[in-house]
DRENMITOR-379696 format. One record per residue (C-alpha): residue number from 1; residue in three letters; x, y, z. Coordinates in steps of 0.05 Angstrom, whole numbers. Layout:
DRENMITOR-379696
<NUM ALA <X Y Z>>,
...
END
This chain:
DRENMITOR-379696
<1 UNK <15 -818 -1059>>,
<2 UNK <78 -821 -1100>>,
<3 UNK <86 -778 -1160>>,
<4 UNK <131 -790 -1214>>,
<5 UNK <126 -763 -1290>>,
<6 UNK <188 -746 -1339>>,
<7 UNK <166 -755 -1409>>,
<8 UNK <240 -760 -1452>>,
<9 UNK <228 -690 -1492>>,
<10 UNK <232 -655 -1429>>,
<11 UNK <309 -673 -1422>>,
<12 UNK <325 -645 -1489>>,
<13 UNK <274 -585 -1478>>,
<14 UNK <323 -563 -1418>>,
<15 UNK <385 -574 -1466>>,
<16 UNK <354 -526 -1514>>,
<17 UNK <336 -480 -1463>>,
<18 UNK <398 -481 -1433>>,
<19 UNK <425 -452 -1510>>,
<20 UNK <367 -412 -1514>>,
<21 UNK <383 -372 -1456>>,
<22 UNK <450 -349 -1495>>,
<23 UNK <402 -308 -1537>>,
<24 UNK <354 -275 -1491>>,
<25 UNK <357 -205 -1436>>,
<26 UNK <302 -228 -1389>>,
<27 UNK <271 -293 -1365>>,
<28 UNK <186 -300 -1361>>,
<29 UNK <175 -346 -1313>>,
<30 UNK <106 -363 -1308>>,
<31 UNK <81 -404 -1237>>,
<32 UNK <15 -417 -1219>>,
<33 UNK <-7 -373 -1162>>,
<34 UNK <-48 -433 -1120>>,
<35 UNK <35 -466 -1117>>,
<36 UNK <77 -415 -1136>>,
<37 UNK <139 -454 -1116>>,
<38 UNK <117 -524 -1128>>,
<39 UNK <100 -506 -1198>>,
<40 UNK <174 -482 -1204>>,
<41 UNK <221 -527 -1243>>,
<42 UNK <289 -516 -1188>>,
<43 UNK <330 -515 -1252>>,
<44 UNK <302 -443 -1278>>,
<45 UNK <342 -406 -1227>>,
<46 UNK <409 -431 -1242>>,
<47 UNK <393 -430 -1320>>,
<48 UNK <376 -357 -1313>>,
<49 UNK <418 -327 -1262>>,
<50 UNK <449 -283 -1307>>,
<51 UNK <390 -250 -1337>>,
<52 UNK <330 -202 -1322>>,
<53 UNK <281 -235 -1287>>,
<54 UNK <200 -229 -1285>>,
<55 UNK <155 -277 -1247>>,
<56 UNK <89 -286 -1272>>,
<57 UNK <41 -312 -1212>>,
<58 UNK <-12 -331 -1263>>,
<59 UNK <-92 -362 -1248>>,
<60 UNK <-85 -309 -1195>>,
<61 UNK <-160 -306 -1195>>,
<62 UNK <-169 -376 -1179>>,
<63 UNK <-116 -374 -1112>>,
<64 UNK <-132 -342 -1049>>,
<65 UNK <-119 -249 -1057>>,
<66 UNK <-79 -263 -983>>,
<67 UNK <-34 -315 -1016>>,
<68 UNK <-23 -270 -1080>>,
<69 UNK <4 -217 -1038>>,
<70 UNK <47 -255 -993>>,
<71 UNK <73 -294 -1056>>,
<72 UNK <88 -230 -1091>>,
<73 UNK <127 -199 -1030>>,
<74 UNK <167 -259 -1021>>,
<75 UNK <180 -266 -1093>>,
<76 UNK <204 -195 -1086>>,
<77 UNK <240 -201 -1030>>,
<78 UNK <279 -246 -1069>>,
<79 UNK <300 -206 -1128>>,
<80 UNK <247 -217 -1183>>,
<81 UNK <200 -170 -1216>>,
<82 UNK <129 -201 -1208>>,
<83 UNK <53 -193 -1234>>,
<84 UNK <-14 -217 -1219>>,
<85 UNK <-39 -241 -1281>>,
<86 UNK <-99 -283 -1308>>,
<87 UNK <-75 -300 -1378>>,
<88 UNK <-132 -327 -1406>>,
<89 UNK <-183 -266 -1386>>,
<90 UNK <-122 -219 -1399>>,
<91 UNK <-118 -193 -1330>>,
<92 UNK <-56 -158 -1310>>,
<93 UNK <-27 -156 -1386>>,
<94 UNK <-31 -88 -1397>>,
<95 UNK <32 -80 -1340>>,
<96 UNK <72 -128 -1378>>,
<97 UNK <112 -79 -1416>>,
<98 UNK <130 -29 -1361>>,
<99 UNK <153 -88 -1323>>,
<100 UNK <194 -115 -1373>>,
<101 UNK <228 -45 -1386>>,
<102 UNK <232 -39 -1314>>,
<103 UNK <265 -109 -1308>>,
<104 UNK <315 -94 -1362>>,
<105 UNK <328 -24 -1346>>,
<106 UNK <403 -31 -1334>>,
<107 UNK <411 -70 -1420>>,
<108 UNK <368 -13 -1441>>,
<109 UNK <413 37 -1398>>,
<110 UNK <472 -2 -1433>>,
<111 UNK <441 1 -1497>>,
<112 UNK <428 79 -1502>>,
<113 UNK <507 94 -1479>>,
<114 UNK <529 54 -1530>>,
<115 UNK <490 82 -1586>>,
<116 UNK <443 24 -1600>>,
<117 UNK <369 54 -1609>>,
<118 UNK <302 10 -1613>>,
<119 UNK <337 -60 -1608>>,
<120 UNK <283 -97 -1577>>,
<121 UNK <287 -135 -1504>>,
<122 UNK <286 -210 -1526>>,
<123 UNK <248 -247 -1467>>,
<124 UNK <245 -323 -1454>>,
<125 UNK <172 -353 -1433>>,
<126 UNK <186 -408 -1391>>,
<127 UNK <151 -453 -1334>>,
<128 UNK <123 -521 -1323>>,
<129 UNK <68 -560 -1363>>,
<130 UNK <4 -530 -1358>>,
<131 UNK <19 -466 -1326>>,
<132 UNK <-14 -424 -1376>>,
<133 UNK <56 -403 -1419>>,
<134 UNK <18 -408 -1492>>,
<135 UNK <-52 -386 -1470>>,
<136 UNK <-7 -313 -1443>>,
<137 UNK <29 -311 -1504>>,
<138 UNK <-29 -316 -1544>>,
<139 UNK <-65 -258 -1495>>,
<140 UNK <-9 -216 -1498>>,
<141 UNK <9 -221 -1562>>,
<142 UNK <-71 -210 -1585>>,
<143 UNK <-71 -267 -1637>>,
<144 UNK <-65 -343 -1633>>,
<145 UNK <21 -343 -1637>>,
<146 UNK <29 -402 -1595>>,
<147 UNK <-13 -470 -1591>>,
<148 UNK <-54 -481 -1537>>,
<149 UNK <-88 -538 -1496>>,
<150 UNK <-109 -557 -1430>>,
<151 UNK <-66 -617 -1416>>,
<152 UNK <17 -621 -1405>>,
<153 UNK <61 -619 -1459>>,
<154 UNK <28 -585 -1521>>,
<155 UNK <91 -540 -1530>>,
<156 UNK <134 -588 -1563>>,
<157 UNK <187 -540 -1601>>,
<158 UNK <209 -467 -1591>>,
<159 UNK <189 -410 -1635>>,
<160 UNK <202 -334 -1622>>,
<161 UNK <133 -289 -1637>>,
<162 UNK <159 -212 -1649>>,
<163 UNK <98 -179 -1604>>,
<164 UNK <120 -105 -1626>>,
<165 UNK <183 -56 -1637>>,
<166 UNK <215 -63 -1567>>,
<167 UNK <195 -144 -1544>>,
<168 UNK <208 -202 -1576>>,
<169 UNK <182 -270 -1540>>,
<170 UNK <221 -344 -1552>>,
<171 UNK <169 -399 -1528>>,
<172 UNK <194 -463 -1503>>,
<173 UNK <162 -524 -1476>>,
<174 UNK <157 -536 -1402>>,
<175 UNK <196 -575 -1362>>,
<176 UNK <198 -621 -1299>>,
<177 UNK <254 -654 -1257>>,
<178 UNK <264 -732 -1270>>,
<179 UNK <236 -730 -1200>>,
<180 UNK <192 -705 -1143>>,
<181 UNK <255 -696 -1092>>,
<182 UNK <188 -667 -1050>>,
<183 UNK <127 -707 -1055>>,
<184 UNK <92 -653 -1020>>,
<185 UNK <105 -612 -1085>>,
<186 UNK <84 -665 -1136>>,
<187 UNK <21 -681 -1099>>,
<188 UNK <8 -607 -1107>>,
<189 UNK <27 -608 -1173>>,
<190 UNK <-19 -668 -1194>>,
<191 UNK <-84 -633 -1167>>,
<192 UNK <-69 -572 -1204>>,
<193 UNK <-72 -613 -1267>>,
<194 UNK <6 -602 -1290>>,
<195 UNK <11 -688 -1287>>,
<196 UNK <-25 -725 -1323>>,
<197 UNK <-93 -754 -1299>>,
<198 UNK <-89 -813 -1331>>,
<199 UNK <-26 -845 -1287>>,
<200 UNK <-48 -826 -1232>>,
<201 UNK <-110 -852 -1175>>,
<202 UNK <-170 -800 -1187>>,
<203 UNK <-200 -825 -1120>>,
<204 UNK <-128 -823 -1078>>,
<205 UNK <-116 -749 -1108>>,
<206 UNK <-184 -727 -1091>>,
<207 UNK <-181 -757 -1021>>,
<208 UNK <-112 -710 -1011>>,
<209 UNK <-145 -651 -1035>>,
<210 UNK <-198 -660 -990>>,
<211 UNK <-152 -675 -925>>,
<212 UNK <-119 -599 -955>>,
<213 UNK <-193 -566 -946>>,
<214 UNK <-212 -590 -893>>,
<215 UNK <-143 -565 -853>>,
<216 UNK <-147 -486 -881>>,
<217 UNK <-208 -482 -927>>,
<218 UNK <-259 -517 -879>>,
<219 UNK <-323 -488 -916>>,
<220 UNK <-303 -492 -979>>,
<221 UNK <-332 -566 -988>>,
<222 UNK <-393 -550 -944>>,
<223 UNK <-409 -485 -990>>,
<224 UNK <-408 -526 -1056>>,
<225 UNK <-436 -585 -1036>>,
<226 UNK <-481 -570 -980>>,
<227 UNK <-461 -618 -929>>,
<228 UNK <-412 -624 -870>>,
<229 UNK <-343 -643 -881>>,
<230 UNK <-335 -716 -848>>,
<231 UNK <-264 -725 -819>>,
<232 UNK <-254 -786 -862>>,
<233 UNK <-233 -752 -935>>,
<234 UNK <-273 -819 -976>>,
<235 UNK <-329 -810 -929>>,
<236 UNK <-329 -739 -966>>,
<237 UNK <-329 -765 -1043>>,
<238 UNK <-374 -819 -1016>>,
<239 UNK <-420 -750 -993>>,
<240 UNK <-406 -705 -1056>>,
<241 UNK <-427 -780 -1091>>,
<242 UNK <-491 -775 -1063>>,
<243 UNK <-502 -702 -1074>>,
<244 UNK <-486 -707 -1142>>,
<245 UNK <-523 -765 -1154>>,
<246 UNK <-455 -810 -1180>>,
<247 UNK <-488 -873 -1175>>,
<248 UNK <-467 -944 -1200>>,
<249 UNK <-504 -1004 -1227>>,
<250 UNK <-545 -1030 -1158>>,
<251 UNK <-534 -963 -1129>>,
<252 UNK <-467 -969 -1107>>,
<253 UNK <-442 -897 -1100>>,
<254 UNK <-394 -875 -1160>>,
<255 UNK <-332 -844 -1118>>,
<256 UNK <-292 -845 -1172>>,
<257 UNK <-340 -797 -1213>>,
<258 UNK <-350 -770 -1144>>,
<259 UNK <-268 -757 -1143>>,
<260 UNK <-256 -721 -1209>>,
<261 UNK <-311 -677 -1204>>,
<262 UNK <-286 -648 -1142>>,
<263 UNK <-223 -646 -1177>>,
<264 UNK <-258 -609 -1234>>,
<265 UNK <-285 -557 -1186>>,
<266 UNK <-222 -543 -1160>>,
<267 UNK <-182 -528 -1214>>,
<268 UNK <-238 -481 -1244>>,
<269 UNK <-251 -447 -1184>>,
<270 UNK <-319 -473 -1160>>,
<271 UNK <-297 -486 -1093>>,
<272 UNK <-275 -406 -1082>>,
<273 UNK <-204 -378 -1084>>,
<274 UNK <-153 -427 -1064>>,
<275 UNK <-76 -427 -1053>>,
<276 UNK <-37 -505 -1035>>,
<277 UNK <24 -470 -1003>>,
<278 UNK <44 -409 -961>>,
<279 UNK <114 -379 -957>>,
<280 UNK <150 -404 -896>>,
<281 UNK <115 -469 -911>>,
<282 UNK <171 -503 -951>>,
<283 UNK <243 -508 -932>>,
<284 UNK <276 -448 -955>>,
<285 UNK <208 -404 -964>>,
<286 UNK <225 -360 -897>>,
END
């Protein structure tokens, strides 16, 4: 299926960022664990490549333990600080700040030598729509500093939230590319919830996540649902359909119901601990 979604005040989010990033020591990247590099704007490394940098491989209880470790070793392996975190249970926070001094350890070297005590590391929070960047702030931070929701594109404007003497967070909205150079990406991206449902086929989607079980999660659909997986993906909603009792006027099964339920237990986690992508999977993930 192809996946395309820009709204306009992305393009002037990434102009602000870009000025933004004049004012800040470290970058908080925050990816979703189950994609870590789909959910990746390619833009962040180039905007940031002169700063500190943390990577935040967050809903790391929903993907697969295996994939969190071999995500955070490659992610290493590449130069970035990195954390396991659950933001909206909290998980993981309490390493935040050693991770952040140890990120910044050569401005706070720089600092000292120069005389300047207790300035605090200003940090940017940054990642695509829906990756969880307000619901951490708001954990972190203890108190409701940043707005949240469960759909793209709440964050519309950027506000800093002083969390104590040495941090300082600036918020900023996410951001996309104009387009899916990778469709393989922007699939994953769409079943994660980061597009929005509502331009997109509920029924097609479903069918691709299903086709994505089925190859490395086999039981996953069995387990929930309590039948075989057929080979045919809308033989499957046509299944979970009848399980769930999704039925139509003159009992014509509902797939479409069917579809976004199984979507539904996906992104929450009722179909176990699940990761879309692997290092060495994507071009330039070796």
């Amino acid at each position: 299926m192809n996946v395309q979604w820009y709204p306009g005040h992305m393009t002037k989010a990434r102009r602000a960022m870009q000025e933004d990033m004049k004012l800040v020591d470290l970058l908080i990247e925050l990816v979703d664990a189950r994609a870590p590099l789909s959910s990746r704007n390619p833009d962040i490394d180039q905007l940031g490549k002169q700063k500190a940098r943390l990577i935040l491989l967050n809903k790391a209880d929903l993907a697969d333990a295996k994939g969190n470790e071999r995500w955070t070793a490659w992610f290493q392996a590449q130069g970035f600080h990195v954390l396991q975190v659950n933001a909206r249970e909290g998980t993981g926070l309490k390493a935040i700040n050693s991770a952040v001094a140890s990120a910044c350890q050569e401005k706070l070297e720089r600092d000292r030598r120069r005389g300047i005590q207790n300035r605090p590391v200003r940090a940017m929070v940054a990642g695509i729509p829906n990756v969880g960047k307000s619901t951490f702030i708001n954990s972190f931070a203890g108190r409701a500093a940043a707005k949240t929701g469960n759909k793209p594109g709440v964050t519309r404007g950027n506000q800093w939230i002083r969390l104590n003497k040495s941090l300082e967070l600036l918020d900023t909205p996410g951001i996309l590319w104009p387009k899916f150079e990778d469709q393989t990406a922007g699939l994953r991206l769409a079943l994660l919830g980061s597009v929005k449902d509502d331009i997109l086929n509920t029924s097609e989607l479903a069918a691709e996540l299903v086709k994505a079980l089925k190859k490395d999660y086999p039981q996953a659909i069995p387990a929930r649902y309590g039948f075989e997986q057929p080979n045919d993906p809308y033989q499957t909603l046509e299944e979970v359909a009848r399980v769930r009792k999704c039925m139509q006027k003159g009992g014509v099964y509902d797939t479409e119901k069917a579809a976004a339920m199984l979507l539904d237990d996906f992104r929450s986690g009722k179909l176990g601990r699940i990761t879309l992508e692997m290092p060495g999977e994507k071009e330039g993930a070796e």
